[in-house]
C-alpha positions as CSV (number, residue, x, y, z in Angstrom):
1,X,17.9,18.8,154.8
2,X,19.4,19.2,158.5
3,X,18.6,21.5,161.0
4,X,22.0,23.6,160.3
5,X,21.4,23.8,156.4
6,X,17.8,25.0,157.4
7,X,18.8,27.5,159.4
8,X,21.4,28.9,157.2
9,X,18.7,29.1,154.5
10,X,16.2,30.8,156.7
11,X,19.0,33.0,157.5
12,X,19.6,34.2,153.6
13,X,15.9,34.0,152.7
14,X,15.7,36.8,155.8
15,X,18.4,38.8,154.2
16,X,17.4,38.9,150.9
17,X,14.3,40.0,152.1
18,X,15.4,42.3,154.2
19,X,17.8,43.9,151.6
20,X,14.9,43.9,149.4
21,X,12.8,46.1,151.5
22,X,15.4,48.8,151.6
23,X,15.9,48.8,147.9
24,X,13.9,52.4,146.5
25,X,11.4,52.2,144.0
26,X,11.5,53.5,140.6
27,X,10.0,56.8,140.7
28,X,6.9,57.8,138.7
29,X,6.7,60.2,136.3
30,X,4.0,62.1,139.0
31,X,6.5,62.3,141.2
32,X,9.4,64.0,138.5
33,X,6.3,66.8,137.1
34,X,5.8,67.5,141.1
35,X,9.5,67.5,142.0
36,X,10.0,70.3,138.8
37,X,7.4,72.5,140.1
38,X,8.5,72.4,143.5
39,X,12.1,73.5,142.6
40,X,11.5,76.7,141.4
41,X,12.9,77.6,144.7
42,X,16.2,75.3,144.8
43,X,17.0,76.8,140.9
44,X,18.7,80.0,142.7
45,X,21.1,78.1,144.1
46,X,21.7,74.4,142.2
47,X,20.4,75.7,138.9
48,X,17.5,75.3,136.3
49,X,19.5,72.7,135.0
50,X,20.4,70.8,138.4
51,X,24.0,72.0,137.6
52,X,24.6,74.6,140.3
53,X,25.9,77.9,139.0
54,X,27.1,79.4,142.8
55,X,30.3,77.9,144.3
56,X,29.0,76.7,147.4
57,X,26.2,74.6,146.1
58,X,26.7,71.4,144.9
59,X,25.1,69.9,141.1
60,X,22.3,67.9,141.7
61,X,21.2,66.6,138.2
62,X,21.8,62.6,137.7
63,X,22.1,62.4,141.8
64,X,21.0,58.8,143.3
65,X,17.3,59.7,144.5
66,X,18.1,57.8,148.2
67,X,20.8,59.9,148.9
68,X,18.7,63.4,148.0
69,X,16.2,62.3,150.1
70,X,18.4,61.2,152.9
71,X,20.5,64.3,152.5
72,X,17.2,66.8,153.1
73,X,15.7,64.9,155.7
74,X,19.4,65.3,157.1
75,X,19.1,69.2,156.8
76,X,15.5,68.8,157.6
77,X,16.2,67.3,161.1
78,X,19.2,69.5,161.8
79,X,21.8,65.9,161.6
80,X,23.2,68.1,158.6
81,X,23.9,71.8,159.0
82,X,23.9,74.7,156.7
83,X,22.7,78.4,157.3
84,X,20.7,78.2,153.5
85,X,19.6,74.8,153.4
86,X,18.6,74.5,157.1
87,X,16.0,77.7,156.3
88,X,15.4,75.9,153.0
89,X,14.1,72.8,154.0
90,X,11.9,73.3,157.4
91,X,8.9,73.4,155.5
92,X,9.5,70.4,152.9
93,X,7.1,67.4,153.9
94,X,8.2,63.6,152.9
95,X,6.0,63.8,149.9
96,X,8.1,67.2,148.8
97,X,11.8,65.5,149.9
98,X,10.7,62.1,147.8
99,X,9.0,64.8,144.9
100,X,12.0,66.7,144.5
101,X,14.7,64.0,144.9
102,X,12.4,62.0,141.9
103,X,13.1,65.1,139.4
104,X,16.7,65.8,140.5
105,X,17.9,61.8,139.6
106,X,15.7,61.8,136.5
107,X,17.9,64.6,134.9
108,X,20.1,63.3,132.3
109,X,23.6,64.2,132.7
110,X,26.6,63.9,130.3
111,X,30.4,63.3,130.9
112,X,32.9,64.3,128.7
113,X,36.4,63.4,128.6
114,X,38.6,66.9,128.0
115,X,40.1,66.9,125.0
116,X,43.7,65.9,125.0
């Protein structure tokens, strides 16, 4: 092997690792029963089901768990603004953003097709 075929494989051995790292795990079933009790508050607004019954507030059932939580910590840090959700999410720690965002992408959701 040359130097230029080793450095290329270094080079994808890096990335894959690196990709790897980023890649969220499964959540636990500790994490979905602690996400369900701590959404008692968010069911005013998105719904006991995760399928938001106000206008303004987007569904949240079957949502990608790494985009909930990078979507609070957005609100959280102020990158992401609105009135409700700024007031909403001040007082959420990690363990409550990665708690919630576990029970939110473990609902089931279904898609129909409407009836032609």
């Amino acid at each position: 092997m040359n130097l230029r075929s080793l450095a290329a494989a270094a080079f994808i051995a890096a990335a894959v690792i690196s990709a790897l790292s980023v890649v969220p795990q499964a959540s636990t079933a500790q994490e979905v029963s602690a996400g369900r009790r701590k959404a008692v508050a968010c069911q005013a607004c998105h719904g006991m089901d995760g399928i938001a019954k106000l206008p303004d507030a987007p569904h949240l059932a079957g949502q990608p768990a790494p985009y909930l939580v990078r979507a609070l910590r957005a609100y959280r840090s102020g990158e992401r603004r609105n009135e409700v959700m700024s007031v909403a999410v001040k007082a959420l720690s990690d363990e409550d953003i990665r708690d919630l965002s576990a029970y939110y992408s473990a609902m089931q959701i279904e898609v129909k097709a409407v009836p032609q």
